[in-house]
FIMAR-985326 format. One line per field, with one value per residue: z, x, y negated of N, C-alpha, C, CB in turn. Coordinates in steps of 0.2 Angstrom, whole numbers, plus 5000, padded with zeros to 4 digits. Each point is the difference from the previous one (the first is absolute). Glycine has a CB too. Example, Ala and Ser with C-alpha at 12.3 -4.5 7.8 and 13.67 -1.06 7.14 Angstrom:
BEGIN
nc3 (5039  4990) .
nc1 (5066  5007) .
nc2 (5028  4989) .
cac3 (5000  5001) .
cac1 (4996  5004) .
cac2 (4994  4994) .
cc3 (5000  5003) .
cc1 (5004  4996) .
cc2 (4994  4995) .
cbc3 (5006  4990) .
cbc1 (4991  5006) .
cbc2 (5006  5003) .
This chain:
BEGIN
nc3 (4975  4991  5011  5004  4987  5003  5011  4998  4999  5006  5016  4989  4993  5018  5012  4987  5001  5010  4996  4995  5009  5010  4988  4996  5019  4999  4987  5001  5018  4992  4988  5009  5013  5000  5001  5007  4993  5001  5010  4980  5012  5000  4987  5007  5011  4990  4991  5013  5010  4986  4998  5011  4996  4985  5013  5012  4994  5013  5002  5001  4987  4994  5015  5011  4995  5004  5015  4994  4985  5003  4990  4996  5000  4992  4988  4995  5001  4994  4996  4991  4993  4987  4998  5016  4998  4989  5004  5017  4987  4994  5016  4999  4984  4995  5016  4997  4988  5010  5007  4984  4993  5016  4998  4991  5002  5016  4995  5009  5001  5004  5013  4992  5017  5007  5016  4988  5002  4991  5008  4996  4997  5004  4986  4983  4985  5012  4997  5010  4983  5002  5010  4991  4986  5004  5010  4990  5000  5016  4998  4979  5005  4981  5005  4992  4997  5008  4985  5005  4985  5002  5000  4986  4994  5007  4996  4986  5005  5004  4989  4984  5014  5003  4986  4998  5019  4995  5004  5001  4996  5010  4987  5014  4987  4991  5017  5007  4997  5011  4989  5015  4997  4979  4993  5002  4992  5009  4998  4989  4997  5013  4991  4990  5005  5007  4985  4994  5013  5001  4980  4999  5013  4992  4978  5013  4993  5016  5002  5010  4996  5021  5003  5007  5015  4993  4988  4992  4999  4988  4992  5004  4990  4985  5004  5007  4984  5006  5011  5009  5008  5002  5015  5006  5011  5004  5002  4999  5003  4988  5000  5018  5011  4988  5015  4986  5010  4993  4987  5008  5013  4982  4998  5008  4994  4988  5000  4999  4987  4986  5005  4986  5012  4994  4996  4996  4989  5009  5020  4999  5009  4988  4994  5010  5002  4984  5012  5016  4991  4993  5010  5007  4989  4998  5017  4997  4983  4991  4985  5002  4989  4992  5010  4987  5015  5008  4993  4997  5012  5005  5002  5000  4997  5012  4985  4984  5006  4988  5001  4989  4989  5008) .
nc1 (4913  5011  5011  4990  4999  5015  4999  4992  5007  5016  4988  4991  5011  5005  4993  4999  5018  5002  4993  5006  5012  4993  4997  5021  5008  4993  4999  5011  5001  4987  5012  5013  4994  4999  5017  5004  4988  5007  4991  4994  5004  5012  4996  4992  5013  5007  4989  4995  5012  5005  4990  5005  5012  4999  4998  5013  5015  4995  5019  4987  4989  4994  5000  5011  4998  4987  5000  4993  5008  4983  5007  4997  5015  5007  4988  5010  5020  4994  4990  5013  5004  4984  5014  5003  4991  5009  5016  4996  4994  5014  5006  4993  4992  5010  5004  4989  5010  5017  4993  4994  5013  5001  4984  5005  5019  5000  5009  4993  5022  4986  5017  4995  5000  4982  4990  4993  4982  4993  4994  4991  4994  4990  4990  5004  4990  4990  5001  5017  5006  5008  5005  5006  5008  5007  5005  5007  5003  5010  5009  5009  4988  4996  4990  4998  4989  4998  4995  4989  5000  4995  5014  5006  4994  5002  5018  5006  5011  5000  5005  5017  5002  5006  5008  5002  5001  5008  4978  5001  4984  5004  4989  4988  4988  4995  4998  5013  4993  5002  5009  4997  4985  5001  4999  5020  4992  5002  5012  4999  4998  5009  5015  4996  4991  5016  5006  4994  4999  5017  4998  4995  5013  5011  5005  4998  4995  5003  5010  4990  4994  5003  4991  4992  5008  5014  4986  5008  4992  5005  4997  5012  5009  4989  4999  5014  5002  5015  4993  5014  4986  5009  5000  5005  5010  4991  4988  5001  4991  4998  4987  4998  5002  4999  5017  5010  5002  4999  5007  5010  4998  5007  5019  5007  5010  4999  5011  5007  5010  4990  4988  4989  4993  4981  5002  4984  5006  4985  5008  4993  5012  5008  4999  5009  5017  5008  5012  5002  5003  5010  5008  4999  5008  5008  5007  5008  5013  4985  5001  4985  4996  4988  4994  5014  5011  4994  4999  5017  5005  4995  4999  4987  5001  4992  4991  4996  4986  5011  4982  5004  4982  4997) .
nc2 (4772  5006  5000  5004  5009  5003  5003  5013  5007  5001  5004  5008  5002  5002  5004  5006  5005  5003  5008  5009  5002  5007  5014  5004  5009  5007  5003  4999  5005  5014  5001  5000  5006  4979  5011  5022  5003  4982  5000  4998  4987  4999  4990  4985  4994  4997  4991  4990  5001  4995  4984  4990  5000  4994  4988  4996  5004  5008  5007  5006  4999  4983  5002  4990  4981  4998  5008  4987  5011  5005  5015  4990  4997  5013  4993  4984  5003  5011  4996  4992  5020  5010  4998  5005  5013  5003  5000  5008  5008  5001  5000  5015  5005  5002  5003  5013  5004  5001  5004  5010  4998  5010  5013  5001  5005  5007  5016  5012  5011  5014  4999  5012  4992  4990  5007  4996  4998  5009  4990  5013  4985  5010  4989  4989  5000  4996  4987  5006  5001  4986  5004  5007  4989  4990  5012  5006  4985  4999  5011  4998  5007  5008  5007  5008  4988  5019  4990  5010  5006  4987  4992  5002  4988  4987  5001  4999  4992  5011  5009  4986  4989  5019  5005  4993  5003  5019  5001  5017  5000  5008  5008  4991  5014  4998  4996  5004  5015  5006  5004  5010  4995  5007  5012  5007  4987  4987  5001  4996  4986  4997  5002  4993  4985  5000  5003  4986  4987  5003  4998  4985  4995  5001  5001  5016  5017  4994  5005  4999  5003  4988  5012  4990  5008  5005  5006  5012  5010  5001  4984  4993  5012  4993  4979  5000  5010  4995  4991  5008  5004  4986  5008  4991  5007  4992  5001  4985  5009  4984  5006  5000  4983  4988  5001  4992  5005  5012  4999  4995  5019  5009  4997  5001  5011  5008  4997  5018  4994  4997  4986  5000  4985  5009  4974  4999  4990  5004  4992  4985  5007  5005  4984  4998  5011  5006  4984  5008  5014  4988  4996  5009  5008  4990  5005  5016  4993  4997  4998  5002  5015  5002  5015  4996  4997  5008  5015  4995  4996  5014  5016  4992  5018  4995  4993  5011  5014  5003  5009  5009  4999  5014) .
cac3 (5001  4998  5004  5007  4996  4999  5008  5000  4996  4998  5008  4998  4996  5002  5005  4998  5001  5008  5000  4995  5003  5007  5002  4994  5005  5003  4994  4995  5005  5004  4992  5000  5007  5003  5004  5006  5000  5005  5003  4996  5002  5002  4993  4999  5004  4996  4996  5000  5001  4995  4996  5006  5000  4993  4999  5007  5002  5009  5002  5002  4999  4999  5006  5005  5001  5001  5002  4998  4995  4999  4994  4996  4997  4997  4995  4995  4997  4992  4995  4995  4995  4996  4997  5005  5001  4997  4999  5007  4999  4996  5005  5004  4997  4999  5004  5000  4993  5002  5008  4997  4994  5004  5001  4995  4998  5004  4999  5008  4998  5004  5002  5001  5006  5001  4998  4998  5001  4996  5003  4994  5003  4996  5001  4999  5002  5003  4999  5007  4996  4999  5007  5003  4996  5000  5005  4994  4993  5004  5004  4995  5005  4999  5003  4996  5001  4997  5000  4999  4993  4999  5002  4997  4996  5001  5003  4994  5002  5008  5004  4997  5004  5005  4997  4996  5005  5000  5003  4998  4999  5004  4998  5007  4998  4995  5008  5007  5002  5002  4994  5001  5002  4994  4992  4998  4997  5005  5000  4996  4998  5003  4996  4994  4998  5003  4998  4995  5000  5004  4993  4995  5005  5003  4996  5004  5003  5006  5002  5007  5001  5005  5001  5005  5005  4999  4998  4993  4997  4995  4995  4999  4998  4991  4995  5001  4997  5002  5003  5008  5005  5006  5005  5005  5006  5006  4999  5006  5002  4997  4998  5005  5004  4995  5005  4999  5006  4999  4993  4998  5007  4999  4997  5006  5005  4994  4991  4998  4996  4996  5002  4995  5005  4996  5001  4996  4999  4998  5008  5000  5004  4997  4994  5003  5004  4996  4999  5004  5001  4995  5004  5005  4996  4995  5006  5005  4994  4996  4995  4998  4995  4997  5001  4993  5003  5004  4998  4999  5005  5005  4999  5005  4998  5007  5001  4991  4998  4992  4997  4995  4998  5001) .
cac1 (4995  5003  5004  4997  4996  5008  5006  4993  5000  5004  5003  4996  5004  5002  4998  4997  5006  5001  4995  5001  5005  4999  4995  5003  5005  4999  5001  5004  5006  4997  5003  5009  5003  5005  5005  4996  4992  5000  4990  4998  5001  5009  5002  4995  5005  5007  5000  5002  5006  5004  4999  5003  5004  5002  4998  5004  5005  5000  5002  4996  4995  4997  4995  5003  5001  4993  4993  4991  4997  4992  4997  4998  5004  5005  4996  4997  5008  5000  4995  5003  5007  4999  5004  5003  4996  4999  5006  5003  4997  5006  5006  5003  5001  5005  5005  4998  5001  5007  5002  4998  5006  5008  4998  4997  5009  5003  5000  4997  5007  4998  5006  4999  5005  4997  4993  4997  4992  4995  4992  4994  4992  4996  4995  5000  5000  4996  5000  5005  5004  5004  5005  5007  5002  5004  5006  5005  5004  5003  5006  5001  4999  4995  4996  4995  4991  4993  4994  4993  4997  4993  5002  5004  4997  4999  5005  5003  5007  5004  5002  5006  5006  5002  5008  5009  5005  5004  4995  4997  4992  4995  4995  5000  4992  4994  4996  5001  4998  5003  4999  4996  4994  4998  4998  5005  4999  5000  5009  5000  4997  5002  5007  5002  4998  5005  5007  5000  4999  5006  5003  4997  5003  5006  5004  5004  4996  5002  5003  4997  4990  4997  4993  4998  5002  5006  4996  5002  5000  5002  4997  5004  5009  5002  5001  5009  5003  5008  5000  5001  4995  5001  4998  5002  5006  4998  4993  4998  4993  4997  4993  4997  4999  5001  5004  5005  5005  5000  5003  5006  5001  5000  5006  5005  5002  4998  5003  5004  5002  4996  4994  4996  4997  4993  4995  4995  5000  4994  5001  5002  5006  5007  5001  5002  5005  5004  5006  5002  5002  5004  5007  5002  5004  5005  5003  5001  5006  4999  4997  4995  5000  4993  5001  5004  5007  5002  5000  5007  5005  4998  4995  4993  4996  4994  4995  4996  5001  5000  4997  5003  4993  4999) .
cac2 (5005  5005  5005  5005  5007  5004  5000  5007  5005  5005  5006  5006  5008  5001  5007  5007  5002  5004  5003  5006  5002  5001  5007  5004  5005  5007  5005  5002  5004  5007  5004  5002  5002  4994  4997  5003  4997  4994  4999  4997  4995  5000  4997  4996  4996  4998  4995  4995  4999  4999  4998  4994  5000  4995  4996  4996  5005  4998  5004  5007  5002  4995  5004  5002  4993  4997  5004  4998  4998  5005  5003  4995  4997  5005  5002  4997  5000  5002  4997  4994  4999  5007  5004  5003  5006  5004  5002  5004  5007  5005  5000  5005  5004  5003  5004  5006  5006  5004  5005  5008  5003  5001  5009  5004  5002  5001  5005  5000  5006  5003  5007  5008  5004  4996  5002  5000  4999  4997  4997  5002  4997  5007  4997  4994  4993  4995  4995  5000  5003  4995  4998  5007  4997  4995  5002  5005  4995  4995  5004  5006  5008  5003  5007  5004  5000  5005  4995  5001  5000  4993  4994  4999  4998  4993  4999  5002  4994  5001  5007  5001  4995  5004  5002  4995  4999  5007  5003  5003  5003  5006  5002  5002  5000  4995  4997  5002  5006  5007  5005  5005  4999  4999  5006  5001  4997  4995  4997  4999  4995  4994  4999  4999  4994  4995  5002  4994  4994  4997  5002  4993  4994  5000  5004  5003  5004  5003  5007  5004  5000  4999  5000  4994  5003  5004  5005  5004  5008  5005  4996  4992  5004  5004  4993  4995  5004  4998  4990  5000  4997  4998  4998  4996  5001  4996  4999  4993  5000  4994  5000  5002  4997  4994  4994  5000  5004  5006  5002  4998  5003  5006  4997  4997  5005  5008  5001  5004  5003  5006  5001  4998  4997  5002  4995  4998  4992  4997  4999  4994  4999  5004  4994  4992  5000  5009  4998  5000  5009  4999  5000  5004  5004  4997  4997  5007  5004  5004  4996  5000  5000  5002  5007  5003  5000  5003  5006  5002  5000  5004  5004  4999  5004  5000  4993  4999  5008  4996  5005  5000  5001  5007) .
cc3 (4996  5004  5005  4998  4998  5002  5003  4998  4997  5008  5000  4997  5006  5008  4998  4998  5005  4999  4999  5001  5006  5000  4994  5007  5002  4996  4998  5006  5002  4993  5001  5004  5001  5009  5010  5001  5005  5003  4995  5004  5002  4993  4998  5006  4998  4994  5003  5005  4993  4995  5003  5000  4993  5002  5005  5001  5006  5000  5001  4996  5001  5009  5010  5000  5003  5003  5001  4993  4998  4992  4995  4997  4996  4993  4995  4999  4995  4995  4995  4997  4999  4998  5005  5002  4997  4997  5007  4999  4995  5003  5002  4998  4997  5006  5002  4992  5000  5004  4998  4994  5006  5003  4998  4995  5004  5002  5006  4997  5005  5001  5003  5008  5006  5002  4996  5000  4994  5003  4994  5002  4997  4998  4996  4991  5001  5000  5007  4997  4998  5005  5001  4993  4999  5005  4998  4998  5006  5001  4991  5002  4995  5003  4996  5003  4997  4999  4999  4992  4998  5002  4996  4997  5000  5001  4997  5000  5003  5000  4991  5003  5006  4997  4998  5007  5004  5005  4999  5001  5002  4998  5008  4999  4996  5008  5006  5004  5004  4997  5001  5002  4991  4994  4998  4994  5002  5001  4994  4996  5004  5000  4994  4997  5003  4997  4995  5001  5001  4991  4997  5005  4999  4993  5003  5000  5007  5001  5005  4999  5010  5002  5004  5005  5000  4997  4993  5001  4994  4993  5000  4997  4992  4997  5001  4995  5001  5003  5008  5005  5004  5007  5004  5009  5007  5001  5004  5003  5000  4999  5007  5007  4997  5007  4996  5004  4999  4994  5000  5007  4995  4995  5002  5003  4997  4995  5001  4993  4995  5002  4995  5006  4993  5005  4995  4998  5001  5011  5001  5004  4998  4995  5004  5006  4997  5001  5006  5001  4997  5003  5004  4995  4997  5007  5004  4992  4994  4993  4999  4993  4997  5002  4992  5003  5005  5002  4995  5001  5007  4999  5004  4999  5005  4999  4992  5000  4993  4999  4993  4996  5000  4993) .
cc1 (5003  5006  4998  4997  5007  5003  4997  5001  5005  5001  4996  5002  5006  5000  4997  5006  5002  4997  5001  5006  5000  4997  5005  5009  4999  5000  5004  5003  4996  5004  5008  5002  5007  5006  4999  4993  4998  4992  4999  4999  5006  5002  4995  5006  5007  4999  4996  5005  5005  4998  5002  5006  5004  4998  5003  5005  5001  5004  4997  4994  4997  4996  5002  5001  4995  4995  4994  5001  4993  5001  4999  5006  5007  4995  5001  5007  5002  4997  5001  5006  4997  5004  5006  4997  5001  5008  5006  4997  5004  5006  4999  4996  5006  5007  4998  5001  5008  5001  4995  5005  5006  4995  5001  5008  5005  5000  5000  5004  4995  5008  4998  5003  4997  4992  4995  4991  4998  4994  4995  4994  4995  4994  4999  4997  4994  5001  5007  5004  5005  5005  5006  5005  5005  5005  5006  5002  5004  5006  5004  5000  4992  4996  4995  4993  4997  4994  4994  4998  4994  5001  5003  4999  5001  5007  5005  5008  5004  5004  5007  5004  5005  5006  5005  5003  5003  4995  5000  4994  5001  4992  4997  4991  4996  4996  5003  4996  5003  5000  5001  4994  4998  5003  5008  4999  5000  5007  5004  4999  5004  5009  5000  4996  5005  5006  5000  4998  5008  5002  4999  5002  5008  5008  5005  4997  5004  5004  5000  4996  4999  4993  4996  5000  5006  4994  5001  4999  4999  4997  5004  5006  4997  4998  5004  5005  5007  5002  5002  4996  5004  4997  5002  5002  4998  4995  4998  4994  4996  4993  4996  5000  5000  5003  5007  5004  5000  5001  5004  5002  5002  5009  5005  5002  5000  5005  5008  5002  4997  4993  4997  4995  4993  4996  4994  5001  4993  4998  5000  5005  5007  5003  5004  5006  5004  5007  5005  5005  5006  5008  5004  5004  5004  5005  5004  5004  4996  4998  4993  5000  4994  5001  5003  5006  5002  5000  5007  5006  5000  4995  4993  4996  4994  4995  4998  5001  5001  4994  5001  4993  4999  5000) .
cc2 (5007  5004  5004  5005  5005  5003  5006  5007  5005  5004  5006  5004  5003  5005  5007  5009  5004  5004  5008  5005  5004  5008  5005  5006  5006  5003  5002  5004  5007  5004  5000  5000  4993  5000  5006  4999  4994  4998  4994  4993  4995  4996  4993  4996  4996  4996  4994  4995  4997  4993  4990  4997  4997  4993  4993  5004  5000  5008  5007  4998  4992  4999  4999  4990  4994  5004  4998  5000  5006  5002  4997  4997  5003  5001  4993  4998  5004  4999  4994  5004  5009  5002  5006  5008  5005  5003  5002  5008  5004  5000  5007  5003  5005  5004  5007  5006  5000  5003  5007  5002  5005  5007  5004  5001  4999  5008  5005  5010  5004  5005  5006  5000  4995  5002  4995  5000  4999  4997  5001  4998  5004  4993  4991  5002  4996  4995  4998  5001  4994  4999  5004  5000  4997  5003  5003  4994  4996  5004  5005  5005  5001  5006  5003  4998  5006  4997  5004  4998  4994  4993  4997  4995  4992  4996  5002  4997  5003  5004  5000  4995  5006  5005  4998  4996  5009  5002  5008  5001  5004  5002  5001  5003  4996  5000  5002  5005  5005  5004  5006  5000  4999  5005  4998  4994  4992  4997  4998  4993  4997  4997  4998  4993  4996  4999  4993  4992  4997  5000  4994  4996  4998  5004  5008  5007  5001  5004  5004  4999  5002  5002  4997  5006  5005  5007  5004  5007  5001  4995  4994  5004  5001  4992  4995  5005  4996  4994  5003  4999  4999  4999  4996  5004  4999  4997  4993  4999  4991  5000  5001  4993  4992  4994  5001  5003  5007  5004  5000  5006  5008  5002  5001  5005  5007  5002  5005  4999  5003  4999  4996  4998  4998  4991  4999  4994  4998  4999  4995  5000  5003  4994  4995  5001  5006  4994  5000  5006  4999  4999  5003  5006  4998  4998  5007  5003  5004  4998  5004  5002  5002  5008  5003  4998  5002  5009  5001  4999  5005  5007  5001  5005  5002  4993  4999  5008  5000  5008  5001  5005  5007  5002) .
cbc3 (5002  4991  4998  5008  4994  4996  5003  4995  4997  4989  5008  5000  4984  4991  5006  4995  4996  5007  4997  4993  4994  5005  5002  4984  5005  5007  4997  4989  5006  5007  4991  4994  4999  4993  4991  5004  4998  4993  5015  4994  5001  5007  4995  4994  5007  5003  4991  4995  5011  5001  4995  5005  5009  4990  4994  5005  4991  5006  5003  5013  5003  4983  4988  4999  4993  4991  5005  5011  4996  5009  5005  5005  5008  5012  5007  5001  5009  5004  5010  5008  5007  4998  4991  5004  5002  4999  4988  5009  5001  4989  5005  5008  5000  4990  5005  5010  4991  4997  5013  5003  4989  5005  5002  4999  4990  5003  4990  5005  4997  4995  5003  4987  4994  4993  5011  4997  5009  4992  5007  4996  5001  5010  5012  5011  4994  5005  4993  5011  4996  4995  5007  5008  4999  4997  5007  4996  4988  5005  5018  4995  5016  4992  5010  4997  4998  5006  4996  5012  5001  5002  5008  5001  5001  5004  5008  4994  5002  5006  5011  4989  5000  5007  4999  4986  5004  4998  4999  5000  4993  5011  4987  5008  5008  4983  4994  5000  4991  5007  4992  5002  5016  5004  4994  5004  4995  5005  5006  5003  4996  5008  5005  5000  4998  5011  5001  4994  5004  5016  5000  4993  5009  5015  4994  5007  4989  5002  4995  5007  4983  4999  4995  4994  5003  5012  5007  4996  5010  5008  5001  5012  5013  4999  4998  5016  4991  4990  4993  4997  4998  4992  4999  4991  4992  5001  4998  4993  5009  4995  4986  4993  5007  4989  5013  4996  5008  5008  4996  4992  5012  5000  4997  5004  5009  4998  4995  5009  5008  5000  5013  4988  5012  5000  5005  5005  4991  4983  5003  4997  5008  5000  4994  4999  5010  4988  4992  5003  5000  4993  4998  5008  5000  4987  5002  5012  5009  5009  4996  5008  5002  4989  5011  4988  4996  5002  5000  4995  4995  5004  4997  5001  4994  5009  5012  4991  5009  4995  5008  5005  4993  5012) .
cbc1 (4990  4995  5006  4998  4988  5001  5002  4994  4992  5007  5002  4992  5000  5000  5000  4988  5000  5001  4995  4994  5004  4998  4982  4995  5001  4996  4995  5001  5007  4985  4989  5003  4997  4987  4996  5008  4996  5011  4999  4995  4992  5002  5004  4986  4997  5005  5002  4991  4997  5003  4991  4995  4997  4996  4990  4992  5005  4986  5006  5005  5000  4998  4998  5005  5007  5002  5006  4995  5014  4990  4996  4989  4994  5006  4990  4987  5002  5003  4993  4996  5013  4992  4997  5003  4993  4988  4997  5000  4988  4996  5001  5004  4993  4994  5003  4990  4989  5003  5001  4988  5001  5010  4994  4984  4998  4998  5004  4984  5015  4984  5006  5003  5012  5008  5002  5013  5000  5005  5005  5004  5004  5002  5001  5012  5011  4997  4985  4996  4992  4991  4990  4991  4992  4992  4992  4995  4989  4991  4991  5006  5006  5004  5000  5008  4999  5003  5007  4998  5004  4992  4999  5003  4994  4988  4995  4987  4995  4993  4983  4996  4989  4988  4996  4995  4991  5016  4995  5009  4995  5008  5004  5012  5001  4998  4991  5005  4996  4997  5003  5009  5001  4999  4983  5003  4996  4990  5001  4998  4990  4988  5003  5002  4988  4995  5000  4998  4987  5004  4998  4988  4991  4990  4999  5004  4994  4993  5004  5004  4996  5007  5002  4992  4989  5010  4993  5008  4996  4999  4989  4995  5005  4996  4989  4999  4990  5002  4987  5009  4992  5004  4997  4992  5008  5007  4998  5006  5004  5011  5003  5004  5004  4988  4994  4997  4998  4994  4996  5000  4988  4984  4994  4996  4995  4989  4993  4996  5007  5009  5002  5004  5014  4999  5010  4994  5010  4996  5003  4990  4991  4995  4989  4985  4993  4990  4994  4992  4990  4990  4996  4989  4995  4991  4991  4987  5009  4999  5012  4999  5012  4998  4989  4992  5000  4998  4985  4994  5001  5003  5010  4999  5009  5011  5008  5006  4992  5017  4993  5016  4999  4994) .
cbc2 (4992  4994  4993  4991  4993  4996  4986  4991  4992  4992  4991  4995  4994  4992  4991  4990  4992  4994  4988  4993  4991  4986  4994  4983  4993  4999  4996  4990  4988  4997  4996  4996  5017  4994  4983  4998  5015  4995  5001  5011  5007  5013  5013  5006  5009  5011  5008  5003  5009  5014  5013  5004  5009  5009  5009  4996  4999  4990  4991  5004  5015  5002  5011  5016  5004  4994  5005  4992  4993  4991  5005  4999  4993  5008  5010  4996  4998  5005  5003  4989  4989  4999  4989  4987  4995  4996  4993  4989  4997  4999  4986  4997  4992  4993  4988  4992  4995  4995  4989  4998  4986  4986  4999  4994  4998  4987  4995  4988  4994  4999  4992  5005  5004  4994  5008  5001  4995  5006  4990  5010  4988  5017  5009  4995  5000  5006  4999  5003  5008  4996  4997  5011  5001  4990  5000  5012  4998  4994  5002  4995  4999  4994  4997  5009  4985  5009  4990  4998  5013  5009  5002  5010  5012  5002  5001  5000  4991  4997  5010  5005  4985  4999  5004  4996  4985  4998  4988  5004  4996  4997  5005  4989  5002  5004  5000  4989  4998  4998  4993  5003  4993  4988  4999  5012  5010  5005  5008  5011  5002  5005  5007  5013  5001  5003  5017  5011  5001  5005  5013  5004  5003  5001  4986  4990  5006  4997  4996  5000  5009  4994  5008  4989  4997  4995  4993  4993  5004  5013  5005  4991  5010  5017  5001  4996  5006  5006  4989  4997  5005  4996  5007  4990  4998  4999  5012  4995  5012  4998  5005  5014  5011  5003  5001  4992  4991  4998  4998  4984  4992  4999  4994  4991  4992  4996  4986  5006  5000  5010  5002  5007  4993  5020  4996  5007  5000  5009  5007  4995  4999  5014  5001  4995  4993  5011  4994  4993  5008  4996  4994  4997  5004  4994  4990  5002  5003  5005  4995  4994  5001  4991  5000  4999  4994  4987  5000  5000  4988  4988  5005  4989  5003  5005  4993  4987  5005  4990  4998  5000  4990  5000) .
């Protein structure tokens, strides 16, 4: 009796194990962009593929050799071997953490004589913010994010991981006003609270300031004073029709040399499909840069105004 209480007990801990394993994947692969942000099912799939495969060595997949073998009976094969669970789980752990190390020191040369882009995200950071994130990190391509001052805050991680990966912050407001429709003093404020959240986030002050809808005058120019106000060139109009197609339609064919491409991360269809624009431009030659590199390889004076404090 006792054995059978024992036998019990080690399958109970043991599924509770799984379990824990199983709800822990997705997380971790959402937080460390596993690999391409993979599908959280996709990786629940592979580990227990892989663990299978410890437990039966097969040419192909468990799955493909036994196609009645059922769930239940996969679940309770692993369930008798906890240590297995837990030492597929630091497997591909640590393989996700070398393929982020190989990301993250991989040096990223910019050719002056090479066109060149910047993709500027506006309106962030948001919780879509990740996505577009990992895609850059996947491909070694960076951009400029215009963030929103009130956002800054909850998103602190995110937005110094984004620099030290060679990202750049843009000042895009504190709420996204129309700061022609507001008090000199208003401006004022909505710059400078942003100035200093991106600052306390990211140890960076900015060096653009973007104003929401492109909108400025004479008030926005004396409290930017010598920074630069970034505009843009190519407009996707994302926020407005939120079709992929028609984003990636606005692009195709557009892009130029020097050109500064105006997307939203906070656009669920941009988030989830920015890796297709990425490629595409990495595919037609160009590199990908920030509006501080590309203001110094280029003259985009039609697309950054500089001003200078009265």
């Amino acid at each position: 009796m006792m054995r059978i209480k024992g036998g019990y007990l080690r399958i109970v801990v043991a599924g509770i194990m799984l379990l824990l394993v199983f709800s822990m994947l997705p997380i971790e692969a959402q937080g460390l962009g596993f690999q391409g942000n993979r599908d959280p099912m996709r990786l629940e799939t592979e580990f227990v593929e892989r663990a299978l495969h410890r437990l039966r060595p097969m040419k192909d997949s468990l799955s493909l050799e036994i196609p009645w073998i059922s769930q239940k009976q996969i679940n309770r094969m692993l369930l008798n071997h906890p240590r297995l669970i837990i030492s597929v789980h630091r497997e591909m752990l640590e393989e996700e953490r070398l393929y982020q190390e190989s990301l993250k020191h991989r040096e990223r040369i910019i050719d002056p004589n090479k066109p060149m882009v910047a993709l500027t995200f506006d309106d962030g950071p948001r919780p879509t913010t990740d996505r577009v994130f990992a895609a850059l990190k996947k491909h070694n391509a960076v951009a400029t994010f215009f963030v929103i001052g009130m956002y800054v805050h909850g998103r602190r991680d995110l937005l110094k991981q984004m620099v030290e990966a060679g990202n750049e912050i843009g000042n895009h407001s504190w709420s996204h006003l129309n700061l022609r429709e507001i008090t000199f003093q208003e401006v004022e404020s909505q710059i400078i609270r942003t100035d200093e959240a991106i600052l306390r986030a990211t140890g960076v002050r900015p060096a653009f300031v973007r104003p929401p809808m492109g909108m400025l005058d004479g008030a926005l120019k004396t409290v930017v004073g010598q920074r630069q106000i970034a505009m843009w060139n190519l407009d996707t109009l994302d926020w407005k029709h939120k079709d992929w197609q028609k984003t990636m339609a606005s692009v195709v064919g557009h892009v130029r040399d020097g050109d500064v491409i105006l997307v939203h991360d906070l656009v669920e269809s941009t988030a989830t499909n920015i890796e297709e624009m990425i490629v595409y431009l990495i595919g037609e030659g160009y590199q990908l840069v920030t509006m501080s590199e590309l203001v110094k390889y280029r003259n985009v004076t039609s697309k950054v105004v500089r001003f200078a404090r009265p």
